[in-house]
C-alpha positions as CSV (number, residue, x, y, z in Angstrom):
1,X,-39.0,-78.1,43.8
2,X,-40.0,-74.9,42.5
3,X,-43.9,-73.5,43.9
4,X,-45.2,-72.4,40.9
5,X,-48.1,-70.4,42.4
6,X,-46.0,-69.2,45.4
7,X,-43.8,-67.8,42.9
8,X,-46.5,-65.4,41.4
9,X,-48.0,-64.5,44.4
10,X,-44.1,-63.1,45.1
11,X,-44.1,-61.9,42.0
12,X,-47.4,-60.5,42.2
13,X,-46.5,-58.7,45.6
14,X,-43.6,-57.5,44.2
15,X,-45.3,-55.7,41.3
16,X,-48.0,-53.9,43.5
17,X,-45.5,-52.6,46.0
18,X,-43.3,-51.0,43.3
19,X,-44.3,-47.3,43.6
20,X,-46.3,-45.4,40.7
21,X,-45.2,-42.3,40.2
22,X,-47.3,-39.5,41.3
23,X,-49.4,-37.5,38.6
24,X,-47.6,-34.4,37.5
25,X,-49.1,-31.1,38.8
26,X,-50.2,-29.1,35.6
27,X,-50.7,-25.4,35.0
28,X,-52.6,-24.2,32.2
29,X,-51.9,-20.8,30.8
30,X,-54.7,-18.8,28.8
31,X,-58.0,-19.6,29.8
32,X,-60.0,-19.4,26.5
33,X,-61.5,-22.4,24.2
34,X,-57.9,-25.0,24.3
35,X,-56.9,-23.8,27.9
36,X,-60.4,-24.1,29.6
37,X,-60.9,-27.7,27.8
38,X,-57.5,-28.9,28.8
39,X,-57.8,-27.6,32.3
40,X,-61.3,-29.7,32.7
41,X,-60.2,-32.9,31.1
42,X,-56.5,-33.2,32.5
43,X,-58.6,-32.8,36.2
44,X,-60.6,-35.6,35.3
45,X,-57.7,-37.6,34.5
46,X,-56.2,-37.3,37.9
47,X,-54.1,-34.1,37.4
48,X,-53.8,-31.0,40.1
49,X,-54.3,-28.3,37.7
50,X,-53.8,-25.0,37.6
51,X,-55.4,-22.3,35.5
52,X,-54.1,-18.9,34.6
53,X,-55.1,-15.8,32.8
54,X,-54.7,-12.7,32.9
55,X,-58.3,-12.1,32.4
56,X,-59.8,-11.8,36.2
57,X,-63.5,-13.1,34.6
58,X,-62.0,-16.6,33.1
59,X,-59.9,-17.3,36.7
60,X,-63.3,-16.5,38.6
61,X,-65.4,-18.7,36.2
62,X,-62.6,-21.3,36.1
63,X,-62.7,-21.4,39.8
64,X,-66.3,-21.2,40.5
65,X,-66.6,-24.5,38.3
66,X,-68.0,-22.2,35.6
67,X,-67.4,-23.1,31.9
68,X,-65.9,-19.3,30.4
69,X,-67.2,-20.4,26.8
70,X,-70.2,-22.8,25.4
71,X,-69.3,-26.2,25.2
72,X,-70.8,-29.8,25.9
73,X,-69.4,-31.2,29.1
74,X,-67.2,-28.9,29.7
75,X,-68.9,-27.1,32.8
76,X,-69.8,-30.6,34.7
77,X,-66.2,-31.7,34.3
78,X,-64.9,-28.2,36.0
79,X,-67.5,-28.2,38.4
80,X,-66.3,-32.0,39.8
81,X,-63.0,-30.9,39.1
82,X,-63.0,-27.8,41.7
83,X,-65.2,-29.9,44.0
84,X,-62.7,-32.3,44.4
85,X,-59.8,-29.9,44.6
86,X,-58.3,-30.8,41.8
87,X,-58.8,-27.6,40.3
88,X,-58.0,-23.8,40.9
89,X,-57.2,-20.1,39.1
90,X,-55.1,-17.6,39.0
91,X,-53.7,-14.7,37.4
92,X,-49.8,-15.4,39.3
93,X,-48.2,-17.2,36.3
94,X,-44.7,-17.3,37.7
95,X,-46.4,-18.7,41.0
96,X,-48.6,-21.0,39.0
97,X,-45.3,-22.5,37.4
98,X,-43.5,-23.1,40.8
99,X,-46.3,-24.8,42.2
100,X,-46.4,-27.3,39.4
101,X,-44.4,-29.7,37.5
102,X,-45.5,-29.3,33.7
103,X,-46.9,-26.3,32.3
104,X,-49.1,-26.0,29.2
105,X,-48.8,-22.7,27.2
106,X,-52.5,-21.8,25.1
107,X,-52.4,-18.3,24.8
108,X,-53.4,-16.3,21.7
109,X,-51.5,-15.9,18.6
110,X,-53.5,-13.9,16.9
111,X,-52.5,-12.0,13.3
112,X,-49.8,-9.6,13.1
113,X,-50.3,-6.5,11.1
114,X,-48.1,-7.9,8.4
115,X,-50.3,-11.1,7.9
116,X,-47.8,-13.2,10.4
117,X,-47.8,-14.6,13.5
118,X,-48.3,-11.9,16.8
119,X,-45.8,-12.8,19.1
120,X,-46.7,-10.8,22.4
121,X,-48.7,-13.2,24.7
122,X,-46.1,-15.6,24.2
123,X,-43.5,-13.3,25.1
124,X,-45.2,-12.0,28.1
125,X,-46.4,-15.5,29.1
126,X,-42.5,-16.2,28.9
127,X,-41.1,-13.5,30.9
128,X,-43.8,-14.8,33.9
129,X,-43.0,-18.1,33.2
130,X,-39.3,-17.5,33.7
131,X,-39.7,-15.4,36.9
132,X,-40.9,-19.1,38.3
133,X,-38.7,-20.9,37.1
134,X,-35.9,-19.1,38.3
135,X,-36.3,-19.5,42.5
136,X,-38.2,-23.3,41.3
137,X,-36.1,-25.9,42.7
138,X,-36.3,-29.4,40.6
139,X,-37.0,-30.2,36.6
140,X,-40.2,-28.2,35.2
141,X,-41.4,-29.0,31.3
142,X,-42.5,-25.8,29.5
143,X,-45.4,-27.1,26.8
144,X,-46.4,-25.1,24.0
145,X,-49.5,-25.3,22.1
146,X,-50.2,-22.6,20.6
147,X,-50.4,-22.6,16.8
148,X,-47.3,-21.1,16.0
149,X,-44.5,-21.0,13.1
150,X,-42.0,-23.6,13.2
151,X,-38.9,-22.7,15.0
152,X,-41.1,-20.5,17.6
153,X,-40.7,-23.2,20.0
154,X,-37.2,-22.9,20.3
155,X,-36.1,-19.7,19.0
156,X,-38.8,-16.9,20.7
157,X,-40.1,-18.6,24.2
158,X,-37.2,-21.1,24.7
159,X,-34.3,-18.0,24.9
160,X,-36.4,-15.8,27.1
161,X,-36.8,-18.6,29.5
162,X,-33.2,-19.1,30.0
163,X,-32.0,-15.3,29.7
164,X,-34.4,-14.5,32.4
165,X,-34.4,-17.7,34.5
166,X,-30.4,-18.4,34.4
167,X,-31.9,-21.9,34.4
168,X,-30.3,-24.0,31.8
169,X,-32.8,-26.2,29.2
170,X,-32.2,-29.8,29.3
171,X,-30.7,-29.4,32.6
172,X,-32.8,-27.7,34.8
173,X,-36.2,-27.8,32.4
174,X,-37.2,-29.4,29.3
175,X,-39.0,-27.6,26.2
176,X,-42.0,-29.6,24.1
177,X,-44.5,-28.5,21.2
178,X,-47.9,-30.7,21.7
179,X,-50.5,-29.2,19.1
180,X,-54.2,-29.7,19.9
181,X,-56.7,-31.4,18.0
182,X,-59.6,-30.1,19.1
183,X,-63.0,-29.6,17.1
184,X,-65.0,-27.3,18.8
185,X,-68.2,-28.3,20.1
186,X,-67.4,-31.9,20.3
187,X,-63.5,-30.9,22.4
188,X,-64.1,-32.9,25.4
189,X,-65.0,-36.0,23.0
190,X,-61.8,-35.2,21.2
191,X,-59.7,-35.4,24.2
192,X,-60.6,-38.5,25.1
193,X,-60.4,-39.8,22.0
194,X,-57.8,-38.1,19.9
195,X,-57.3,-38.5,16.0
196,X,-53.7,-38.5,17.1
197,X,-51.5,-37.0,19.7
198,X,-48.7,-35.7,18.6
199,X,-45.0,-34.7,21.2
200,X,-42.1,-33.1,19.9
201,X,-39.8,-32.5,22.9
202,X,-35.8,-31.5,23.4
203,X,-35.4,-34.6,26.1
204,X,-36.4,-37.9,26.8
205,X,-37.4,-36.8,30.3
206,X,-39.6,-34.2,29.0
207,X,-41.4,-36.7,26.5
208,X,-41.7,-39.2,29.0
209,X,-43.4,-36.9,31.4
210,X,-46.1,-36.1,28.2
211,X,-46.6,-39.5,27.7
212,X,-47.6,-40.4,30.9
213,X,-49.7,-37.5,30.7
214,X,-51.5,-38.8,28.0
215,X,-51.5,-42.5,28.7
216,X,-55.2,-42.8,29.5
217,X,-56.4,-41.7,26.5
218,X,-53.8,-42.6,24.2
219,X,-51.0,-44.9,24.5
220,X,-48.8,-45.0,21.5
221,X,-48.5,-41.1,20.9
222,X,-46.7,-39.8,17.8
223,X,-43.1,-38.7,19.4
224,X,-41.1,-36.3,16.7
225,X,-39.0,-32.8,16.6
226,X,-40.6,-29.5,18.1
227,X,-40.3,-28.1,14.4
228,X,-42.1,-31.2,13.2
229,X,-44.6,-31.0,15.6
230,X,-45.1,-27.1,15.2
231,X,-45.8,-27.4,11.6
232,X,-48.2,-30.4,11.8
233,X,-50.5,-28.2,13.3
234,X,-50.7,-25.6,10.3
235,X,-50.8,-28.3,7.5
236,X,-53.5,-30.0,9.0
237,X,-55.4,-26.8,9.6
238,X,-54.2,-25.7,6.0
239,X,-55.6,-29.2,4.8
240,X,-58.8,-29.0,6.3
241,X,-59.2,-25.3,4.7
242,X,-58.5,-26.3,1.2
243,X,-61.1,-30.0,1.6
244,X,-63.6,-27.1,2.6
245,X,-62.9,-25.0,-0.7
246,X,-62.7,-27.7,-3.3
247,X,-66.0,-29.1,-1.9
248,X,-67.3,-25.8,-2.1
249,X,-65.8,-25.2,-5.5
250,X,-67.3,-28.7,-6.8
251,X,-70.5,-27.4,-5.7
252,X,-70.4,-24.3,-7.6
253,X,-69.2,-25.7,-11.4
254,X,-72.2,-29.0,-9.8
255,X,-74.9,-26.3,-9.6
256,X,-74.1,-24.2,-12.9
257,X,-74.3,-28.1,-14.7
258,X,-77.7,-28.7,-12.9
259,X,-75.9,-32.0,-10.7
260,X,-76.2,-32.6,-7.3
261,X,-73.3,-31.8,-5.5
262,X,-73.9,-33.8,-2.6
263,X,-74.5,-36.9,-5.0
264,X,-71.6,-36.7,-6.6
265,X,-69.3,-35.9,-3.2
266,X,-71.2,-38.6,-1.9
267,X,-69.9,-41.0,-4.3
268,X,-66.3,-39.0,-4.3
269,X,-66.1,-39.7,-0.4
270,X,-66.7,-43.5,-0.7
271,X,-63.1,-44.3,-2.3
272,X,-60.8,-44.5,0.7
273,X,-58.0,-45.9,-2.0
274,X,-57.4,-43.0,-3.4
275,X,-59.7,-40.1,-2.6
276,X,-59.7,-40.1,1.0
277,X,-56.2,-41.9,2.2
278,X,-52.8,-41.2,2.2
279,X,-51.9,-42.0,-1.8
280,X,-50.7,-38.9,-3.3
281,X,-50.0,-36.8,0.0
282,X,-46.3,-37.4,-0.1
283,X,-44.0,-34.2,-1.6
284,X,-42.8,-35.3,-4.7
285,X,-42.6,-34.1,-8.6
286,X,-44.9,-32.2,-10.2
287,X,-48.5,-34.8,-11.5
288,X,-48.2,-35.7,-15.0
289,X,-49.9,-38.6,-17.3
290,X,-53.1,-39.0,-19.9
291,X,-55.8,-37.6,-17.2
292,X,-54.5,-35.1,-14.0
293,X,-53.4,-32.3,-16.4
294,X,-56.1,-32.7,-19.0
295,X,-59.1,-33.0,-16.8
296,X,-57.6,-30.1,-14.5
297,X,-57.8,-28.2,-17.9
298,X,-61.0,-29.5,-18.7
299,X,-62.9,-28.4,-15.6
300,X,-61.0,-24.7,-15.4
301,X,-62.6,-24.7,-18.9
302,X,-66.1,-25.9,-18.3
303,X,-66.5,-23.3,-15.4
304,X,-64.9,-20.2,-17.1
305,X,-67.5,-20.8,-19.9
306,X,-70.4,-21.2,-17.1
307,X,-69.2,-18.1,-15.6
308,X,-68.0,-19.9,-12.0
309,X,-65.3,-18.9,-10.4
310,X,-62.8,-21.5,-9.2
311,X,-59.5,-20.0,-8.0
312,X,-58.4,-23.1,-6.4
313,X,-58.9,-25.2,-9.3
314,X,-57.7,-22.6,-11.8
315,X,-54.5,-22.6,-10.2
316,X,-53.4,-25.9,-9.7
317,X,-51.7,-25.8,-13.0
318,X,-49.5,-23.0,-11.9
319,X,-49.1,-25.1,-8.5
320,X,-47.9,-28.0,-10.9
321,X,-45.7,-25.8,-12.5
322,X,-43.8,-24.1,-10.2
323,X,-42.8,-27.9,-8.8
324,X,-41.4,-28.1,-12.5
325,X,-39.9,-25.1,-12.2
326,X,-38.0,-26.1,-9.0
327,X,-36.0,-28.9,-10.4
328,X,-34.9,-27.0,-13.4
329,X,-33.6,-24.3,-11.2
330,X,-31.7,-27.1,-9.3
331,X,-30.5,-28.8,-12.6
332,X,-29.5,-25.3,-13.3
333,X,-28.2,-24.3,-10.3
334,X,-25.5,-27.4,-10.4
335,X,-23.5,-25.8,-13.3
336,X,-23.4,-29.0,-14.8
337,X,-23.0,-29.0,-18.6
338,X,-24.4,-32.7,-19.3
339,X,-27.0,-34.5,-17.0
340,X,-28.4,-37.8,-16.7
341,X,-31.7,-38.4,-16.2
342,X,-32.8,-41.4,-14.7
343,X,-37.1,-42.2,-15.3
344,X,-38.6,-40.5,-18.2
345,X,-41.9,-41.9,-18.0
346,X,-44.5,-39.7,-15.6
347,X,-44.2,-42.7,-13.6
348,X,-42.7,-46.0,-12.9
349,X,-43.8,-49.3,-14.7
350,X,-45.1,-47.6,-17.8
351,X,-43.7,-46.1,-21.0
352,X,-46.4,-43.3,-20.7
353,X,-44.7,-40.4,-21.9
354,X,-47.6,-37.8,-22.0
355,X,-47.2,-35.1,-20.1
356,X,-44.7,-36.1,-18.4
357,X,-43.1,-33.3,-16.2
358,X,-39.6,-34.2,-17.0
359,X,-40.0,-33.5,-20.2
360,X,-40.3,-29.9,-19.6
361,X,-37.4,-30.0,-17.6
362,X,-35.5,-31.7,-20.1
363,X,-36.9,-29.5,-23.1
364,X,-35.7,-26.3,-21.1
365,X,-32.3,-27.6,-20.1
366,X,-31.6,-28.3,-23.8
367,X,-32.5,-24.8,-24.8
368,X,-29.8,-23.4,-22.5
369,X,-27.0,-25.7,-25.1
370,X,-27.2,-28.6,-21.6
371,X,-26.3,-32.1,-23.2
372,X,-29.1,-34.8,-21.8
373,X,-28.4,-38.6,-21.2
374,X,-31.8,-40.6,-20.2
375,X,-32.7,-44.1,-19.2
376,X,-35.9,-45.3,-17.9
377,X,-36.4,-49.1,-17.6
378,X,-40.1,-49.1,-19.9
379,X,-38.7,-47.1,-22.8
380,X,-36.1,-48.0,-25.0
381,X,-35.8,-46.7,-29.0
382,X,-37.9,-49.3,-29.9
383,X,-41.0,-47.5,-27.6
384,X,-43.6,-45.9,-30.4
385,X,-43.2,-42.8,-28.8
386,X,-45.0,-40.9,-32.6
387,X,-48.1,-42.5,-31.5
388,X,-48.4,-40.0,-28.5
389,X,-48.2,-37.3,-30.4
390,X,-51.5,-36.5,-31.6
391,X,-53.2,-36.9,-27.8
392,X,-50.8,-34.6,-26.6
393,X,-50.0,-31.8,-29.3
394,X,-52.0,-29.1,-27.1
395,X,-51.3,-30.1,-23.5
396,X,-47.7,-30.9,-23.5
397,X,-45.0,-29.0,-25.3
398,X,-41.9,-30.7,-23.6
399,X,-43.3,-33.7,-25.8
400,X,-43.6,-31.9,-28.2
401,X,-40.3,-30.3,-28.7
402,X,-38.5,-33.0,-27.8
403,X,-40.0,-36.4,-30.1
404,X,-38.1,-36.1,-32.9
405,X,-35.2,-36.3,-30.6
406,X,-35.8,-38.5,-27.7
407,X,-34.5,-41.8,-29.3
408,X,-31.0,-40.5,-29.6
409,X,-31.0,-39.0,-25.7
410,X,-31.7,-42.9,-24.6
411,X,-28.7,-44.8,-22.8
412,X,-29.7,-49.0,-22.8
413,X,-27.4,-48.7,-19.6
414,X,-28.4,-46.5,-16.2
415,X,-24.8,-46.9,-14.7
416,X,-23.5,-45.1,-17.9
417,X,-26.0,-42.5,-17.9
418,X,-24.9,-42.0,-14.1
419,X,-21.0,-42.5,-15.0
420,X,-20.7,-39.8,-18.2
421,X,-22.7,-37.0,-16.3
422,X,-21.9,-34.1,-14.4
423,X,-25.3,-34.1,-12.4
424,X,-28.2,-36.5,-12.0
425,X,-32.1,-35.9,-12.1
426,X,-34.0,-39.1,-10.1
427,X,-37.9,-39.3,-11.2
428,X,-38.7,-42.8,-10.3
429,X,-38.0,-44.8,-6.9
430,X,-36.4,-48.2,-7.5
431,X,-33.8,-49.8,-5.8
432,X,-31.4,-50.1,-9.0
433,X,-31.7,-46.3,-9.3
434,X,-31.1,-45.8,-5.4
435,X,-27.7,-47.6,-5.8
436,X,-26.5,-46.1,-8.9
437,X,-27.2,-42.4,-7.1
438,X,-25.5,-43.5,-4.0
439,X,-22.4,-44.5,-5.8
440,X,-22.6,-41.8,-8.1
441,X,-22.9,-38.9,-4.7
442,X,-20.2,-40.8,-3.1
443,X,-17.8,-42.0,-5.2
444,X,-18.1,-40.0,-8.5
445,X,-19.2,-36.8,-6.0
446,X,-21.7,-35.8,-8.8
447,X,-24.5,-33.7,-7.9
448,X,-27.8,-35.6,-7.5
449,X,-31.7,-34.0,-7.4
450,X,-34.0,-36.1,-6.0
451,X,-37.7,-35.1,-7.0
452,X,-39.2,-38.5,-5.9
453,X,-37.0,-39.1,-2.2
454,X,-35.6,-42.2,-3.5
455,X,-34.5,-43.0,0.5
456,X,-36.5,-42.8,3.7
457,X,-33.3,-41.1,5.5
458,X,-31.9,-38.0,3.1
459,X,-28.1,-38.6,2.4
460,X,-26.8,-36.3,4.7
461,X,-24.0,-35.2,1.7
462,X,-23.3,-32.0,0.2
463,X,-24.1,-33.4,-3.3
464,X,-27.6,-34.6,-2.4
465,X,-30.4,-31.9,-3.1
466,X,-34.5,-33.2,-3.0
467,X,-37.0,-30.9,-4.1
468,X,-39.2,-30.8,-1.3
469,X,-36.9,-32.2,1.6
C-alpha cells in the first residue's frame, strides 16, 4: 500500500535537490540615469553586475557606492550592492562582456543633426562589445535599451557584432530589445514594480535568460519581436507627449472661457470606458459620425475666435484626412475599374451615414469615372437617407455629393457586391464580411483593403493590403 506522506517527503526531497540555475552575471554599459538605476536594482536582485563607461567619474562613483545622478534610493542600493561585492566599474567594455553572461546596452542616443537618431555610442559600444565576445567561450545575450528606431536592433549593433566577433548570432550569442520604463525620480519604484516589461529577443534561450532576469519583479513579461519592442518605446513616449499637450491645450481655450481647467480634466480623467482605456487606440479608418468631426470643428472654432492657439487640435482634421486619403490611394492604386464596398455606415450596427469617411472615398473614386457597388447590413433603399441632409450640408461633402445617388449604388446581397468587383473596400468587422473577403482574396484573387483589420493574423496574400498594418 502506497505511503502517502512518504511519497511527498520523496517528492519533496527530490524538488529541493534539483539545481537552480545560477544568476546570470550582468554588465551594464553607460553609466548615466537607466544604466546607474539598472546597475543598483539588478544587484539587489541577486545579480554580479558590472558597470561601464567610458566616463572615469561615473565608474569611480559607481564603485565607490556613489549615486552619479540625484535619485531616491538609488545611492543606498549601490552602496550595499558594492559592500557585498555584488557590484563593480569599469571603463574595459570588451573585458566587462567576457566576464559576464548578459549584457545591457544604455548608452546615449542623442539627436543627429538631421533631427534622427545619433548612432555613434552604439557603434562604438559595439565594436568593444565584439572585441569580447570574440576570445568569450560559451553563449552571451547582447540587450539593447536604448531608445532607438525600429530595425536598429538588428540592422546597426547586431552586424558589427558578428563582422568583428566572427561569432555567429543565435549560435554563439543571442540579440534582445528590452525598453525601460522608467519615470525619473520615482526609477527604483518603477523597477520593482513595472507598468509592464516588455522582451523582444531573436531566440528562446535569449528570452528565457531575460525572463529569469526579471522573474522577481514581474512574472508574466510581455515576449514579442525586437522591432515591436523597439517601437513600443517611442509610441509610448510619443503618447505621453501628446496627453501632455492636449491637457495643456484644454487649459488654454479653459482659461480664455473663464473654466477651470483642472475641473473639467478632473471630471475628463474619471471615465476609464472611454477616456482613459484602450477603446479607440487601435489603427483603423479615419473617425466619422454626428459628434468627432463636428465638435473638433467646433472647438478649432471657439479658440481661433478667443485668439488661442491649438496646433494639436487644429490639426486633427488634417490627421483625419490624410487616413482618408490612404484608402483612396489604395483603391486607386489597385487599377480596378468597379469596387465593392462593404459597410457604409461610419460604423457597424447603425445606419448613421453622417460623415462618414467612406463617403469621401466613394465620392472621389466616382469622380475618376470608378463604378461603386455598396452593401452595409443597416442600410437598405428603404433608409431615409434625405433626412441627414440638412445636419450635415456643411461638414460632409461625400454626403453631400453622393445622396441623390446612393440608393442606386446599394446591392441587398454582400456576396454579389464581392463577386461583380474588381477590388474590395472593408469598413466594418463582422464575421459574414471576413468570409466573403477571404473567399473573394483566395478564390476570386480580387484585391482587398482592409481599413478596419477584419482578422487578428493579416492574410499573408499578395491581394490583401490594411491601411495601417
Amino acid at each position: 500500500m502506497l505511503d502517502i506522506a512518504a511519497f511527498d517527503r520523496a517528492r519533496a526531497g527530490l524538488v529541493a535537490a534539483q539545481p537552480v540555475p545560477p544568476k546570470a552575471a550582468i554588465s551594464v554599459v553607460g553609466l548615466g540615469y537607466v544604466g546607474a538605476v539598472s546597475t543598483a536594482c539588478l544587484s539587489s536582485l541577486g545579480h554580479e553586475v558590472v558597470g561601464v563607461d567610458i566616463d572615469l567619474a561615473k565608474v569611480a562613483d559607481i564603485a565607490a557606492g556613489r549615486a552619479p545622478i540625484h535619485e531616491r534610493d538609488l545611492g543606498s542600493l549601490l552602496q550595499q550592492g558594492v559592500c557585498k561585492g555584488l557590484i563593480t566599474a569599469t571603463d574595459d567594455l570588451a573585458g566587462a562582456v567576457r566576464d559576464t553572461d548578459v549584457t545591457f546596452v544604455s548608452v546615449g542616443t542623442p539627436t543627429a543633426p538631421d533631427g534622427g537618431c545619433d548612432y555613434r555610442f552604439i557603434e562604438a559600444a559595439a565594436r568593444s562589445m565584439a572585441e569580447g565576445l570574440k576570445v568569450k567561450p560559451g553563449f552571451h545575450v547582447f540587450v539593447m535599451r536604448c531608445s532607438i528606431p525600429p530595425g536598429t536592433t538588428m540592422k546597426v549593433m547586431t552586424p558589427i557584432l558578428e563582422e568583428l566577433s566572427g561569432k555567429k548570432l543565435g549560435m554563439d550569442f543571442g540579440v534582445a530589445f528590452n525598453p525601460e520604463f522608467l519615470r525619473e525620480g520615482v526609477a527604483v519604484a518603477d523597477f520593482y514594480a513595472p507598468p509592464k516589461t516588455v522582451i523582444g529577443a531573436t531566440c528562446d534561450q535569449t528570452a528565457d535568460v531575460l525572463r529569469r532576469i526579471y522573474a522577481p519583479v514581474d512574472e508574466a513579461p510581455i515576449l514579442t519581436s525586437i522591432e515591436t519592442a523597439e517601437m513600443v518605446k517611442y509610441v509610448d513616449n510619443v503618447w505621453h507627449a501628446t496627453k501632455v499637450c492636449f491637457a495643456n491645450e484644454v487649459g488654454r481655450l479653459a482659461k480664455s472661457l473663464e473654466v477651470d481647467s483642472h475641473a473639467v480634466m478632473d471630471v475628463f480623467c474619471r471615465d476609464t470606458k472611454l477616456n482613459l482605456s484602450p477603446y479607440y487606440l487601435k489603427p483603423g479608418f479615419a473617425y466619422g459620425g454626428s459628434c468627432l468631426p463636428k465638435e473638433v470643428r467646433a472647438v478649432a472654432h471657439i479658440a481661433k475666435a478667443q485668439g488661442v492657439c491649438l496646433p494639436m487640435i487644429e490639426n486633427l482634421g488634417a490627421s483625419n484626412r490624410a487616413q482618408i486619403d490612404s484608402a483612396i490611394r489604395l483603391a486607386r492604386d489597385t487599377g480596378a475599374r468597379r469596387i465593392g464596398i462593404l459597410g457604409l455606415a461610419f460604423k457597424p450596427g447603425t445606419d448613421d451615414l453622417r460623415e462618414s469617411p467612406i463617403l469621401e472615398v466613394i465620392a472621389a473614386l466616382r469622380a475618376e469615372g470608378i463604378e461603386i457597388l455598396i452593401h452595409d447590413p443597416a442600410i437598405t433603399r428603404d433608409t431615409a437617407i434625405e433626412s441627414q441632409l440638412g445636419y450635415v450640408r456643411h461638414g460632409s461633402p461625400g454626403l453631400a455629393a453622393l445622396a441623390g445617388e446612393l440608393r442606386g449604388l446599394l446591392v441587398d446581397d454582400p456576396r454579389e457586391v464581392a463577386r461583380r468587383s474588381d477590388a474590395i473596400i472593408v469598413t466594418q468587422r463582422n464575421l459574414v464580411y471576413s468570409e466573403i473577403v477571404q473567399m473573394a482574396s483566395e478564390d476570386l484573387q480580387t484585391p482587398i483593403i482592409d481599413v478596419v483589420r477584419l482578422y487578428d493574423e493579416c492574410p499573408k496574400t499578395a491581394t490583401y493590403r490594411g491601411i495601417g498594418w
